[in-house]
C-alpha positions in Angstrom: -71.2 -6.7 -24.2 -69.4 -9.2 -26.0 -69.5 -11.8 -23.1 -73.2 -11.4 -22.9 -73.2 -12.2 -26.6 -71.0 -15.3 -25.8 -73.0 -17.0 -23.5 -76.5 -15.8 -24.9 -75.0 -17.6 -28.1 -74.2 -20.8 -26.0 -77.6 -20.9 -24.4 -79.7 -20.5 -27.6 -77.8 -23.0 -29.8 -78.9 -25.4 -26.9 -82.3 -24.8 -26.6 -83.5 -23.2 -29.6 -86.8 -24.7 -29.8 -87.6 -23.5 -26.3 -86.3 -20.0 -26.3 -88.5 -20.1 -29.6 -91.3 -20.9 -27.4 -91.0 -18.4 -24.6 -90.6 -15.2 -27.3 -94.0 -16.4 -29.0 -95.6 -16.3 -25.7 -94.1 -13.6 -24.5 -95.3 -11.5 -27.9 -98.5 -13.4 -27.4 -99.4 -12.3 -24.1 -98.1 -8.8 -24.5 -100.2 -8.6 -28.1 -103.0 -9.9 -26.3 -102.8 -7.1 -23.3 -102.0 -4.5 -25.8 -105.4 -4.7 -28.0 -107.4 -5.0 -24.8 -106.1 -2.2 -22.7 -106.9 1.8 -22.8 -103.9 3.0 -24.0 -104.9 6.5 -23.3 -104.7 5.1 -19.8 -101.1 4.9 -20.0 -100.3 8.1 -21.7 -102.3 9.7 -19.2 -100.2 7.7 -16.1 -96.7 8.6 -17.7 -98.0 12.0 -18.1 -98.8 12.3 -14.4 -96.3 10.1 -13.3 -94.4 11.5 -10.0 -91.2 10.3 -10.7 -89.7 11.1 -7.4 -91.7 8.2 -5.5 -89.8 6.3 -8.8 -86.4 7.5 -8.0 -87.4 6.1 -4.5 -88.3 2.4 -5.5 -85.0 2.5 -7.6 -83.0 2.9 -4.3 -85.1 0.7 -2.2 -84.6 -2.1 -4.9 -81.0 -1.0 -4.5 -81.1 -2.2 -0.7 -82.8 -5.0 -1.7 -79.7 -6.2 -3.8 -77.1 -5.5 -1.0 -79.0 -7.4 1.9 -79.8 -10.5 -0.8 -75.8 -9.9 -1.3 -75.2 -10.6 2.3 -77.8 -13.4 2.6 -75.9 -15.4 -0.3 -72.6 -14.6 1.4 -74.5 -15.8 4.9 -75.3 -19.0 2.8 -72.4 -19.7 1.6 -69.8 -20.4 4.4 -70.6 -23.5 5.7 -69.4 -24.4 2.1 -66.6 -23.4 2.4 -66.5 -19.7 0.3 -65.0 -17.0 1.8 -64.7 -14.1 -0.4 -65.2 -10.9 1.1 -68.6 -9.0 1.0 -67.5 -6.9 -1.5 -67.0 -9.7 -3.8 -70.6 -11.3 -3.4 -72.1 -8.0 -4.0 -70.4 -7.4 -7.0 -71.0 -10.7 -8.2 -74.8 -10.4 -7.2 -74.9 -7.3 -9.5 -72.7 -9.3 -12.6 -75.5 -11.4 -12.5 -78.3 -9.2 -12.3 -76.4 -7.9 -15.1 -76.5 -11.4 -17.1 -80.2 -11.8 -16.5 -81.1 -8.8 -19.1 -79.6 -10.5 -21.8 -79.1 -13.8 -21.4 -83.3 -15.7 -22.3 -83.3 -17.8 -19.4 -84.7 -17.3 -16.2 -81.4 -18.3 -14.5 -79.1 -17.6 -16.6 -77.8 -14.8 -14.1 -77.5 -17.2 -11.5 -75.4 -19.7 -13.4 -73.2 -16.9 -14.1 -73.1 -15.9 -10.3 -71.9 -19.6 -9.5 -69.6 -20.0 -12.2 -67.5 -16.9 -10.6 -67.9 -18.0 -7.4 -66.5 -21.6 -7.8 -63.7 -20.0 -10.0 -60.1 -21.4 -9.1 -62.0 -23.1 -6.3 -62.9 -26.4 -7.1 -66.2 -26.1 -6.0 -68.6 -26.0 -8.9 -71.0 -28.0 -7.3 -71.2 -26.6 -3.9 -71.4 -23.0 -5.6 -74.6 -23.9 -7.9 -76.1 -25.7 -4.8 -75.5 -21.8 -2.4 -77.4 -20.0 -5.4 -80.0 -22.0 -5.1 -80.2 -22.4 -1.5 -80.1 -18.2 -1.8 -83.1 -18.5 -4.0 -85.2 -21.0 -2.3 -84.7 -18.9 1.3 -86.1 -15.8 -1.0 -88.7 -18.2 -2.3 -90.3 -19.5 0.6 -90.5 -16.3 2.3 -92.2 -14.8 -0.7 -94.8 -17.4 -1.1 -95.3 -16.5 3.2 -95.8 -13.1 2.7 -98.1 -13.7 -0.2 -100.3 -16.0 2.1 -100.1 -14.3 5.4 -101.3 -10.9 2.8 -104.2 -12.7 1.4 -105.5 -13.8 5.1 -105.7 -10.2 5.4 -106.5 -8.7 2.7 -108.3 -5.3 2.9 -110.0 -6.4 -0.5 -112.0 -8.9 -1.4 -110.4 -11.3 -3.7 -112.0 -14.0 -6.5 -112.2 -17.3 -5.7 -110.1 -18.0 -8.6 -107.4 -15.7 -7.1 -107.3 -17.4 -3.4 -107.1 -20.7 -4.6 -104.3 -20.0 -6.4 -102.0 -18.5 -3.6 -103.7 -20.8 -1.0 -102.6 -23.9 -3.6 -98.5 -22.3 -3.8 -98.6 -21.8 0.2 -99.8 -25.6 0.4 -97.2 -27.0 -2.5 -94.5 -24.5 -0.4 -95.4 -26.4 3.0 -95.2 -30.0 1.3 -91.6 -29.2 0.1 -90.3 -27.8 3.2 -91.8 -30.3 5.8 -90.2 -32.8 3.3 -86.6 -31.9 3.2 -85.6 -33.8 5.8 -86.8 -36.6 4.3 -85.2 -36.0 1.0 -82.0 -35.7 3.0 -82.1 -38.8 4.8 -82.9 -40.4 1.9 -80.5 -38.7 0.0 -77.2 -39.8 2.0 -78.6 -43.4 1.8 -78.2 -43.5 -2.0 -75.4 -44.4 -3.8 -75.3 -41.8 -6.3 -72.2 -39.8 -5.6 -73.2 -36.1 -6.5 -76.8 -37.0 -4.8 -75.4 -37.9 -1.8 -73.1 -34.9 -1.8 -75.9 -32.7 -2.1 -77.7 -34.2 0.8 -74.9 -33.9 2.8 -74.5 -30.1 1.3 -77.9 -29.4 2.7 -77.6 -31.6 5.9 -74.7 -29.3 7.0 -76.9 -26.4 7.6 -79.3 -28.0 10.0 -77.1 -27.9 12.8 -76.8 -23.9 12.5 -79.6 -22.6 13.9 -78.5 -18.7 13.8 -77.4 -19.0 9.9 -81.3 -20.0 9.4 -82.7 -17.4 11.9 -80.9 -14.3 9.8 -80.8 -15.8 6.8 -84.9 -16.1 6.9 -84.8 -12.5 8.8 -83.2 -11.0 5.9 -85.5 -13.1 3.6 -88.3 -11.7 5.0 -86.9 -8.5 5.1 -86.1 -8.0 1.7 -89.4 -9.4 0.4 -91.6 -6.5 2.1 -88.9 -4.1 0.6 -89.8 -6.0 -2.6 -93.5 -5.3 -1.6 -93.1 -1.7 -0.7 -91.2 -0.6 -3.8 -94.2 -1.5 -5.8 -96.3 0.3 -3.3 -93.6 3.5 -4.4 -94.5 3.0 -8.0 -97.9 2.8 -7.3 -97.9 5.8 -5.1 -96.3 7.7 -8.4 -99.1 6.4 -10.6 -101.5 7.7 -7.9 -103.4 4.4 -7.5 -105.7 3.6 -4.8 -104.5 0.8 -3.4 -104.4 -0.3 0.0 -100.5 -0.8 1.3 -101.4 -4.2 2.5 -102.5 -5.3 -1.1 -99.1 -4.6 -2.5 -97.7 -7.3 0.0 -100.1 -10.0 -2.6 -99.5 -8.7 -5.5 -95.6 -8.2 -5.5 -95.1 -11.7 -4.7 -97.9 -13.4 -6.5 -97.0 -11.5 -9.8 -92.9 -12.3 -8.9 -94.2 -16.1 -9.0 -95.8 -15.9 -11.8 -92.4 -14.8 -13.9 -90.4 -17.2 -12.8 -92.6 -19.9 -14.9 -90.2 -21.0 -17.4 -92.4 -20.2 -20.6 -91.7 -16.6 -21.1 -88.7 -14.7 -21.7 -87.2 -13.3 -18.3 -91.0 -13.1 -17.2 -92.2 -10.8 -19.9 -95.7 -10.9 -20.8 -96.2 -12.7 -17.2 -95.6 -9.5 -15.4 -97.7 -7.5 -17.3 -100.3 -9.8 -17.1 -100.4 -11.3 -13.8 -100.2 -8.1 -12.9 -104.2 -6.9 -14.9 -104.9 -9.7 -13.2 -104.4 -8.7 -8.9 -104.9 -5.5 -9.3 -108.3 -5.7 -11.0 -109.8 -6.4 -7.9 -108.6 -3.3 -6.2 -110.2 -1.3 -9.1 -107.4 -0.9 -10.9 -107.6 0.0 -14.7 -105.8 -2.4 -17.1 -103.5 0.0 -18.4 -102.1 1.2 -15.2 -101.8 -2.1 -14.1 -99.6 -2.4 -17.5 -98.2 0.5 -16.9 -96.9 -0.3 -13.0 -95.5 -3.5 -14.4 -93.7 -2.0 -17.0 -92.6 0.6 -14.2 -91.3 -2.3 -12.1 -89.4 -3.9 -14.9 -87.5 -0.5 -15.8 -86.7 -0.3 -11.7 -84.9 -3.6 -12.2 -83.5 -2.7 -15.3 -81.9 0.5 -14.1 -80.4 -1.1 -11.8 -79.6 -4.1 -12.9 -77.5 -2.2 -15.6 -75.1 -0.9 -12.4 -74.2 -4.6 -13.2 -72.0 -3.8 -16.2 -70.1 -1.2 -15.0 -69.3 -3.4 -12.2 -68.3 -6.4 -15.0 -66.4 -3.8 -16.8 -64.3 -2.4 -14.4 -64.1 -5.6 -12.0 -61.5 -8.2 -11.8 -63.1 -11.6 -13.2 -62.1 -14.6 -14.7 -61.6 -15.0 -18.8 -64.8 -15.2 -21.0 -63.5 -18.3 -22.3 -63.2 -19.8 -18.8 -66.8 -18.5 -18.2 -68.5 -19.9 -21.4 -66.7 -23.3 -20.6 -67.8 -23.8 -17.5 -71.3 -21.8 -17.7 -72.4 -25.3 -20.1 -72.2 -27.2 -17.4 -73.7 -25.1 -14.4 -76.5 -24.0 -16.4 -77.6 -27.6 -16.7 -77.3 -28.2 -13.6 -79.0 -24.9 -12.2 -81.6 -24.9 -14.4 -82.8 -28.4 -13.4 -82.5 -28.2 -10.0 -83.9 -24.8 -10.2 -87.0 -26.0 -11.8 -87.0 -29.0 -9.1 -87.2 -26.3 -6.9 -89.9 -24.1 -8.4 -92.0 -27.4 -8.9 -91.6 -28.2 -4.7 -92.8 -24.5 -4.2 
């Protein structure tokens, strides 16, 4: 716990003013939701909560972290890492670990590169495979989202379609031009811009490492999907499955916007908001959120047992190095939320 502390510490003396920012919103928006929802709504869905379907969105989630495990291992070869499977899961789950305590919406991440570039070298190619990691899950998410709302078996506001229509659009623009950026980008004379060019250049040439890396991509999001179908089922809400495959992503979106802490208040929110058209009350849409969160949470928490009883670098080597990734991670990352 202590080396959560440590680098919570770090993060907050840096940015207090913002972290001061994303706990007033977060209170705000979950204040807000809390005087306008039934709350007899949610006693009533934790009373008749079937908490095997529960049990079965905590294991699904659990897959989800082992194939994103692989995918970021996948990713990160042509770099030059070549730790064992193992080791990329375990670090996956450090960080998932990191992201409970730590108030930024990276913070996990940066921990997850730090480890991998340790004794390496290779700080910056180690940020850049995280973030490559994220961006495949990304741009698959915002897919699914789109290719759900062509279909969707309910009607949607205008105000709703616009919005996911407007991140599919923003998604294409980025994507269609990367290969500008990288021509560009191994033009310029800045060195650690030209390295990342190159960085990203060196995947273009491997056409299988982008066909199973988006495969797994895809796959994992409609796990994503499908767990919150599972909590849903155990709330018995009427929702059609398909709808799920909109929400999920729409409502994952919506947490990674860097004015909340870790997404809270977002979630809850964003999630009152897609499932209102399906009929859904406003505390069970709380209450599913909330539901969600605690399926990330429980296993997230697997996380510490594996930082415990793992073999990893000193926390003073960590909280060193962690200054610098963060930086750069969270401005590239929000460089990449902004192309999405």
């Amino acid at each position: 716990m202590s080396a959560v502390v440590d680098i919570s510490t770090s993060v907050e003396r840096r940015f207090p003013f913002g972290l001061l920012i994303r706990v007033v919103v977060s209170v705000g928006i979950l204040g807000w939701l809390g005087s306008r929802v039934d709350w007899n709504h949610i006693v009533e869905a934790f009373r008749e909560l079937r908490w095997g379907w529960w049990l079965a969105a905590v294991g699904l989630y659990v897959v989800c972290q082992l194939l994103c495990s692989v995918r970021w291992m996948w990713l990160s070869r042509p770099l030059g890492f070549s730790k064992s499977i193992t080791r990329f899961t375990n670090l996956y789950f450090v960080g998932m670990f990191f992201n409970l305590f730590l108030p930024t919406s990276v913070g996990g991440d940066a921990v997850r590169a730090v480890y991998l570039a340790n004794g390496t070298g290779k700080r910056m190619a180690a940020v850049f495979c995280v973030l490559l990691d994220r961006a495949s899950g990304l741009i698959v998410l915002v897919g699914l989202a789109c290719i759900a709302a062509a279909f969707s078996p309910v009607q949607l506001p205008k105000q709703l379609r616009l919005a996911t229509w407007g991140v599919g659009a923003a998604t294409l623009v980025g994507v269609l031009s990367l290969p500008l950026l990288v021509r560009a980008g191994v033009n310029l004379r800045q060195e650690k811009i030209r390295v990342l060019a190159e960085m990203l250049a060196s995947y273009r040439t491997n056409l299988s490492l982008i066909i199973g890396t988006t495969l797994l991509s895809v796959i994992v999001q409609v796990l994503n999907a499908a767990l919150v179908m599972l909590i849903g089922w155990a709330l018995r809400l009427d929702v059609p499955a398909m709808y799920y495959a909109l929400a999920a992503p729409m409502v994952t979106l919506f947490t990674l916007i860097p004015i909340s802490l870790n997404g809270m208040g977002l979630r809850e929110g964003g999630m009152v908001l897609f499932l209102a058209p399906a009929g859904v009350a406003s505390g069970h849409a709380v209450t599913l959120a909330f539901l969600w969160f605690l399926v990330q949470t429980t296993t997230s928490i697997f996380g510490a047992f594996v930082y415990l009883f793992g073999h990893f670098g000193s926390m003073e080597e960590l909280r060193d190095r962690s200054t610098i990734d963060h930086h750069s991670l969270e401005r590239r990352a929000s460089e990449c939320r902004a192309a999405a």
